[in-house]
C-alpha positions as CSV (number, residue, x, y, z in Angstrom):
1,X,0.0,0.0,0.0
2,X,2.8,2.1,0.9
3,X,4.8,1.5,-2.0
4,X,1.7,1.9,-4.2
5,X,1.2,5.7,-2.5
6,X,4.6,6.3,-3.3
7,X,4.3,5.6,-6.8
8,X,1.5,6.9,-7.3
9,X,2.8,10.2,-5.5
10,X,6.0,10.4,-8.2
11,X,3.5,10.0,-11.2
12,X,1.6,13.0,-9.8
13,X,4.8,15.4,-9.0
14,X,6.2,13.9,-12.6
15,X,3.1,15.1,-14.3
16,X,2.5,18.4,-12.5
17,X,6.8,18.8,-13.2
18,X,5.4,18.3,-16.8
19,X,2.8,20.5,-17.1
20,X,4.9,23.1,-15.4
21,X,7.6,22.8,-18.0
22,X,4.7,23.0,-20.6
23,X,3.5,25.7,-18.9
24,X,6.7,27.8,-19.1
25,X,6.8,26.8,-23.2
26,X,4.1,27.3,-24.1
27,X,4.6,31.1,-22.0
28,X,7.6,31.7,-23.6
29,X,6.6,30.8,-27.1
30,X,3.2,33.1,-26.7
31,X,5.6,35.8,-25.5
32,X,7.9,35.3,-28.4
33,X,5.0,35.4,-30.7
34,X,3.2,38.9,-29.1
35,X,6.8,40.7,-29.5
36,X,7.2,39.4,-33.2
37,X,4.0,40.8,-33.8
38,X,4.1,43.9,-32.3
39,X,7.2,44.7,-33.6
40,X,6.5,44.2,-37.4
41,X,3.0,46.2,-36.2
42,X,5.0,49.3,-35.4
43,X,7.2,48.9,-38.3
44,X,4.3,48.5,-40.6
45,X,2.6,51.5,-38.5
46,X,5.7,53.4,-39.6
47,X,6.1,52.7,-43.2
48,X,2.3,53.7,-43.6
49,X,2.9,57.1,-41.5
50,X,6.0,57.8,-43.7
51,X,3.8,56.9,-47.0
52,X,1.5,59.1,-45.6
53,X,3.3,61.7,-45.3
54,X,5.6,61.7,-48.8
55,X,1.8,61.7,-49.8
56,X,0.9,64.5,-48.1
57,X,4.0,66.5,-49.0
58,X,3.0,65.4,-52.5
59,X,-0.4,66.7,-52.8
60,X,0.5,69.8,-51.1
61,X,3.2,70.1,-54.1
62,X,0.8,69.4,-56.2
63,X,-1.8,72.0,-54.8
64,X,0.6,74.8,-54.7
65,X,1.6,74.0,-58.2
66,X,-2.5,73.8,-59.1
67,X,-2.8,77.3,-56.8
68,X,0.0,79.0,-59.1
69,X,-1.6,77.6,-62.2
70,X,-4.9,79.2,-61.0
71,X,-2.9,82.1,-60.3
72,X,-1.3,83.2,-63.3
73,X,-3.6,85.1,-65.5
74,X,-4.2,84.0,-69.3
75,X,-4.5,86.0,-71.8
76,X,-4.7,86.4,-75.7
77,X,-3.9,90.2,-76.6
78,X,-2.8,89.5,-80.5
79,X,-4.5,92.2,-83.1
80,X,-5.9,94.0,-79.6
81,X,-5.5,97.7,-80.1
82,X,-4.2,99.9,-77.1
83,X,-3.8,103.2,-76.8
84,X,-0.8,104.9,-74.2
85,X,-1.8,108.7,-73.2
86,X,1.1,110.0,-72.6
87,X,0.5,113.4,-70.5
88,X,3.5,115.2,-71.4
89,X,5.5,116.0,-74.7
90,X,7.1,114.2,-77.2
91,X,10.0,115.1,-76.2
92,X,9.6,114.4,-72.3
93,X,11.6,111.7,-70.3
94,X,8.0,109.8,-70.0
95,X,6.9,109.5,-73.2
96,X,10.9,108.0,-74.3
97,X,10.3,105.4,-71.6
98,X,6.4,104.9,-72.6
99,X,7.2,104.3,-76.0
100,X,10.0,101.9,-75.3
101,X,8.2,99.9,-73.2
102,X,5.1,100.4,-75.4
103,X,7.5,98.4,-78.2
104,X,8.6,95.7,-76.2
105,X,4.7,94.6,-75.0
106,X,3.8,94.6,-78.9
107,X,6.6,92.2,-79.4
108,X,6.0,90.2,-75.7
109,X,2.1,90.4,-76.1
110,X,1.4,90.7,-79.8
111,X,-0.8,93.8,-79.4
112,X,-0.5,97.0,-80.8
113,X,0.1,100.2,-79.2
114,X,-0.9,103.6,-80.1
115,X,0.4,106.4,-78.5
116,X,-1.7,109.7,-77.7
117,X,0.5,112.9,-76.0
118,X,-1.7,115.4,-74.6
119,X,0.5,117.6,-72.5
120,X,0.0,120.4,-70.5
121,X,-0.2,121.6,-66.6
122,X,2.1,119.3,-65.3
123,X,0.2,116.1,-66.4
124,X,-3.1,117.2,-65.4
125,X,-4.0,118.0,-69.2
126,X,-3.8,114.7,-69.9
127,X,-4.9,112.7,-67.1
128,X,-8.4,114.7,-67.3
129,X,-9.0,113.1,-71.0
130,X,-7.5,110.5,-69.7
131,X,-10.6,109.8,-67.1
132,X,-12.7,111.2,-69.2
133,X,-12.4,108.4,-71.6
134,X,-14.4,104.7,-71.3
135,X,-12.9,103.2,-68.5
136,X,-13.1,99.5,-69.8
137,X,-8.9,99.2,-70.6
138,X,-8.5,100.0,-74.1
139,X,-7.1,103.7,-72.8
140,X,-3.8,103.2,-70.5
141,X,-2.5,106.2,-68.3
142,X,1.6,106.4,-69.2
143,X,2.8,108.9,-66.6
144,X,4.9,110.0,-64.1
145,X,4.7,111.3,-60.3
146,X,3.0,114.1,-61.2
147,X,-0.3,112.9,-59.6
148,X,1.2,112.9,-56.5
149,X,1.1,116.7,-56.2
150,X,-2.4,117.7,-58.1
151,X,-4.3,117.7,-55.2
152,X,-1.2,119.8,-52.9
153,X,-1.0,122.3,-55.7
154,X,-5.1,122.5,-56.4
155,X,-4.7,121.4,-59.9
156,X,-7.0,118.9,-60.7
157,X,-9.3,116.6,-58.1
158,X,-7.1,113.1,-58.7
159,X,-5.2,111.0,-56.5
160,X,-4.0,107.3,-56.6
161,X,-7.1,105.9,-55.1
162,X,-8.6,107.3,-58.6
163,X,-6.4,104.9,-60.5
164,X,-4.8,101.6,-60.3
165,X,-1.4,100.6,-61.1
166,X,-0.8,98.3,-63.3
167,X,3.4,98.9,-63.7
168,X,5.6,101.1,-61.8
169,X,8.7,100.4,-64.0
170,X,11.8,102.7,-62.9
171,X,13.0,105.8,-60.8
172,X,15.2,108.9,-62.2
173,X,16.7,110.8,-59.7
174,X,17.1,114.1,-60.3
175,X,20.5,116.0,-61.9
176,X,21.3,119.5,-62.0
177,X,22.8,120.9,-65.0
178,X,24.2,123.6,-67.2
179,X,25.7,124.2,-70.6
180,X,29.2,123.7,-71.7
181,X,31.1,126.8,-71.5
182,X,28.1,129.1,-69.2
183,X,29.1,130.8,-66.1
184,X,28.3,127.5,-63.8
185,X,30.7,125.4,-66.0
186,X,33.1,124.2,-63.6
187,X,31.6,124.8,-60.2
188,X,30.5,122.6,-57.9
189,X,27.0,122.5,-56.1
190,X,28.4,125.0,-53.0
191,X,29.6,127.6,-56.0
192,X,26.6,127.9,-57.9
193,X,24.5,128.5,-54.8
194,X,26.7,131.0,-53.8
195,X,26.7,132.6,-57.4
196,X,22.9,132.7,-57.2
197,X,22.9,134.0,-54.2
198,X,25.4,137.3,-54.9
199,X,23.0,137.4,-58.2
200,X,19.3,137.9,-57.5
201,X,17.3,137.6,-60.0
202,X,19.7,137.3,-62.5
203,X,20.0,133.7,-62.8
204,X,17.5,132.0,-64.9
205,X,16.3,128.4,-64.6
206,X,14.2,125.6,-66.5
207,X,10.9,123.9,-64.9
208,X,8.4,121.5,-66.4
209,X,5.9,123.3,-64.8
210,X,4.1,123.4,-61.4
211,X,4.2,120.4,-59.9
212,X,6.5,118.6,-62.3
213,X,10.3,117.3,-60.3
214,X,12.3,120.3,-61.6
215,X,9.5,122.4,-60.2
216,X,9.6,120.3,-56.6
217,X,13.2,120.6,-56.7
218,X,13.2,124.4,-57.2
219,X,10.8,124.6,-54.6
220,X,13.4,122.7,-52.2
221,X,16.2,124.6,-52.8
222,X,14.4,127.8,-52.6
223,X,13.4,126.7,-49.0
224,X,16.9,126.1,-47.6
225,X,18.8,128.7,-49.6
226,X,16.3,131.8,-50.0
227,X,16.9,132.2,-54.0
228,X,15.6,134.8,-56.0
229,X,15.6,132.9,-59.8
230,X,13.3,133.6,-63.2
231,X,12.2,130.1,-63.4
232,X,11.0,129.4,-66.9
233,X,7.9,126.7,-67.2
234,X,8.4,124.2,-70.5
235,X,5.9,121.3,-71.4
236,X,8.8,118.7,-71.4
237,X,12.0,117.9,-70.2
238,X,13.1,117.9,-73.7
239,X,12.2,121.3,-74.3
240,X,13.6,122.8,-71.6
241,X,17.6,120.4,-72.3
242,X,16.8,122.7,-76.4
243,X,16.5,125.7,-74.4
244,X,19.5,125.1,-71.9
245,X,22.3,123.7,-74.9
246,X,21.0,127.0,-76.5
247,X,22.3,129.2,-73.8
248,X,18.9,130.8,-73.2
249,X,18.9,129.2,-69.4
250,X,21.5,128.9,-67.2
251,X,20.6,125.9,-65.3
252,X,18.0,123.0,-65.6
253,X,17.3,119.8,-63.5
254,X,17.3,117.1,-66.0
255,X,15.6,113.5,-64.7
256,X,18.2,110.7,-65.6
257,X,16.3,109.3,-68.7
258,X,16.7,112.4,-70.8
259,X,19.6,114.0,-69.4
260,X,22.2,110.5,-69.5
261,X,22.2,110.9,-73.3
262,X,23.2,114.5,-72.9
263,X,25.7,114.1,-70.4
264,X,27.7,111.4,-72.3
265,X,27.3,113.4,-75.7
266,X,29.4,116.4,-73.7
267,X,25.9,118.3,-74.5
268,X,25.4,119.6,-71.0
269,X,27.6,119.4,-67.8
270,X,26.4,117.7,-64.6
271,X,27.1,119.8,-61.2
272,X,25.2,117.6,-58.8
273,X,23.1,114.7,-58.3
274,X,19.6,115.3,-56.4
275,X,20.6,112.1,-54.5
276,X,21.9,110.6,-51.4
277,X,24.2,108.7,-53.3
278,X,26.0,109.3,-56.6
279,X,25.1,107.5,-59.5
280,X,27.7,105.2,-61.0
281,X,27.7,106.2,-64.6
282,X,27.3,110.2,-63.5
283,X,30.5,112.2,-62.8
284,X,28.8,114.8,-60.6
285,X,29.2,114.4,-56.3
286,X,25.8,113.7,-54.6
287,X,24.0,116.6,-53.5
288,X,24.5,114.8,-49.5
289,X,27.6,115.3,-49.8
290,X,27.2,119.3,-49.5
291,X,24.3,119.6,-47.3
292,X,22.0,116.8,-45.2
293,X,19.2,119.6,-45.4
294,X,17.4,117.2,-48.1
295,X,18.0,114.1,-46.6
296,X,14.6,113.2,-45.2
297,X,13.0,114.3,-48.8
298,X,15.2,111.3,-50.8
299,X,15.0,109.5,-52.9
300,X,12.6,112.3,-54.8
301,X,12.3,111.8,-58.5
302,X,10.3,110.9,-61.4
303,X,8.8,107.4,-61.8
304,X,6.7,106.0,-64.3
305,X,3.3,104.7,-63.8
306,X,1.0,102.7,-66.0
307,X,-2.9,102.9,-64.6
308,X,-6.1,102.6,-65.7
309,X,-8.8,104.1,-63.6
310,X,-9.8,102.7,-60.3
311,X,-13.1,101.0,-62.1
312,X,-12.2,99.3,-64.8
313,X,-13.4,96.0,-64.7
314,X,-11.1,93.6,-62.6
315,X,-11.0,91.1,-65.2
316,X,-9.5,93.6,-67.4
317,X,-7.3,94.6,-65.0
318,X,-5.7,91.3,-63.8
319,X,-5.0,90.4,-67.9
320,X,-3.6,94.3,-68.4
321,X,-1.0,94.1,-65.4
322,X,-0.2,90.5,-66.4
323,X,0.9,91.5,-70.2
324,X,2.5,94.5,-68.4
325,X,4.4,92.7,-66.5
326,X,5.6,89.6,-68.7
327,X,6.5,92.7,-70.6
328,X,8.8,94.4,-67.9
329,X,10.2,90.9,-67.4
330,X,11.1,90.9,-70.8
331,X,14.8,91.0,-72.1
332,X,14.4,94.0,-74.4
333,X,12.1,95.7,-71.5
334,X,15.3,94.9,-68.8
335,X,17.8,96.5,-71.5
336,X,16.1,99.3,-71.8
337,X,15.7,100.2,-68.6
338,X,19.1,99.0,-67.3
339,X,20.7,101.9,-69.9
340,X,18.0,104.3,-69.4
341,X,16.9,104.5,-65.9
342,X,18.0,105.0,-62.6
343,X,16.3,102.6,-60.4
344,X,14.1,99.4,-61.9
345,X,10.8,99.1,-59.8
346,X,8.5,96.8,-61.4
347,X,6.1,96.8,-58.6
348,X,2.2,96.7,-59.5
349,X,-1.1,96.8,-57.0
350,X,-0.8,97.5,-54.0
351,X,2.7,97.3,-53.6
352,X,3.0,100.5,-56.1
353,X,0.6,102.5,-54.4
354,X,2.5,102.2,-51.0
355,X,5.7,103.3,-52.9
356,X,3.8,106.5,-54.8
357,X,1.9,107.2,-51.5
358,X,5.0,107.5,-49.5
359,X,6.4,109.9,-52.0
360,X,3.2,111.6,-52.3
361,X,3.1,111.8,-48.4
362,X,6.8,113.2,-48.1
363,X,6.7,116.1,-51.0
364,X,2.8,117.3,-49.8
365,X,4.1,118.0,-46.4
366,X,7.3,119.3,-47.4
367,X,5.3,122.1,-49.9
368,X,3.0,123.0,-46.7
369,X,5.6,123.5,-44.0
370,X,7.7,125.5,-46.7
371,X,4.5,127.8,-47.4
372,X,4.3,126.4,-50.9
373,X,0.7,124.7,-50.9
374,X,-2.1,126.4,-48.8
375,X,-3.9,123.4,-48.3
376,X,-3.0,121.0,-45.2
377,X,-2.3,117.3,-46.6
378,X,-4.8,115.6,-44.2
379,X,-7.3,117.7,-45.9
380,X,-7.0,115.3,-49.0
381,X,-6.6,112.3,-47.0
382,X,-2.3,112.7,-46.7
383,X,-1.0,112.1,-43.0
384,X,2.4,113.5,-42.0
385,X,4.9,110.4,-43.1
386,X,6.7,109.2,-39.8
């Protein structure tokens, strides 16, 4: 009996030893098994995260590239007839860079331009036919910074908010000249002051009319230096460059478009640049380098503006500053302006605005503090620049 307990006790403890060591194997194996599993989970969890994320980064690619698409602005201007008003002269600085860049958007566009100058009154002449033409974008407004100052100097009831700008191409500082051979041949910016000064009212001087740069820069001078001068109104730039090589001025402030030719030629003489800095292709100092009393009124210059008015439909507009710009993109639009301008812009919208507002701003207040327009600026919507 005893021997049969005892066997029967070391069957029990060998099968429960067995079922232990099952057990444990059958543990192990399952635990082997969850750790296999899990890991390839995560790696598969990881892969599909990753592919989800190239594919994100691709779609967004691809919607940017669809936004830009949707962006650009098509358009089909071959045989469409445009006409440039040009408010100034034949002869003027803005109609040679008008009709140059009038050229290259025939060639870029496949359009053709015609060109319309009605000059007078510093640009106002022609900006009132401009307005008062259908305002649906077969009319464009080629002009300069002119507008900035018709409502300072009570000329016409126009400001920027009355147009939009399709291109502001370039910037032409200003450049005070003589002839070859007058009594300011020779001297520097400090010496002709000086001259005009011992000499009142004997010194006469060329303008483009009231409100025009020469005009501004007159002004400016005037206001620091107390000048007595015969200043002598012409409808363009060019006129008044005839008048000065013929020795029937003595001095003239020439914008860089018209009066680079001129200088190189040996035509007329440069005494000083209306600049804080000089201009590389200009042998004349900066006017900064003789006085800082014009510092906070640079850079002050002509620019030139392509608008139409303020509402033209905005289809029309978004496929006119598109050709206008492809065309200031253009190579023979970039070679032009590189040799005949001082400063490329070729800003449009509201970018354009804030530029000609700003200059606007600066020469408004300048004319009020100096006396020169009776009118406060924040009458006409201007606030004092900071």
């Amino acid at each position: 009996m005893k021997k049969t307990r005892r066997t029967l006790a070391l069957i029990l403890a060998l099968a429960l030893a067995a079922m232990s060591l099952s057990a444990c194997s059958s543990s192990d194996s399952s635990s082997d098994t969850t750790a296999a599993e899990t890991e390839a989970a995560e790696t598969t969890a990881a892969e599909t995260e990753a592919a989800e994320s190239e594919a994100a980064e691709t779609t967004a690619e691809a919607g940017s590239d669809e936004a830009e698409a949707e962006a650009a602005v098509e358009y089909d201007l071959s045989g469409e007839e445009i006409t440039f008003v040009i408010p100034y002269g034949d002869s003027s600085g803005t109609n040679t860079i008008w009709r140059a860049i009038g050229a290259a958007m025939e060639e870029v566009t496949g359009c053709t331009i015609v060109y319309e100058n009605q000059e007078g009154a510093s640009g106002s002449v022609g900006t009132t036919y401009f307005l008062n033409q259908e305002h649906d974008g077969t009319k464009i407004l080629c002009t300069s910074e002119s507008v900035s100052l018709y409502q300072a100097q009570q000329l016409i009831d126009v400001d920027y908010d009355d147009l939009e700008p399709l291109l502001l191409a370039s910037f032409n500082c200003g450049i005070l000249v003589t002839y070859p051979g007058s009594t300011f041949d020779g001297m520097d910016f400090d010496e002709t002051i000086a001259y005009i000064q011992e000499h009142p009212g004997e010194v006469t001087v060329g303008s483009t009319g009231l409100g025009g740069m020469a005009w501004v820069w007159w002004t400016l001078l005037d206001s620091v230096y107390d000048l007595d001068l015969t200043i002598v109104d012409y409808d363009s730039s060019g006129d008044g460059n005839t008048q000065l090589m013929g020795g029937h001025i003595d001095l003239f402030i020439n914008g860089y478009t018209t009066g680079k030719s001129l200088i190189d030629a040996g035509s007329v003489v440069p005494i000083v640049t209306l600049d804080t800095e000089r201009l590389a292709d200009i042998d004349a100092p900066a006017i900064s380098e003789f006085t800082d009393a014009f510092d906070a009124y640079m850079p002050y210059g002509s620019y030139f503006v392509a608008e139409v008015a303020a509402d033209t439909p905005s289809e029309t507009v978004e496929i006119l500053r598109a050709a206008f710009m492809d065309t200031y993109n253009s190579d023979t639009c970039q070679e032009f302006l590189d040799n005949n301008s001082g400063k490329k812009l070729g800003l449009t919208g509201d970018e354009a605005n804030e530029y000609m507002k700003h200059q606007q701003a600066v020469i408004s207040w300048m004319l009020y503090d100096t006396g020169n327009s009776e009118i406060e600026p924040t009458e006409y919507g201007v606030a004092r620049p900071e």
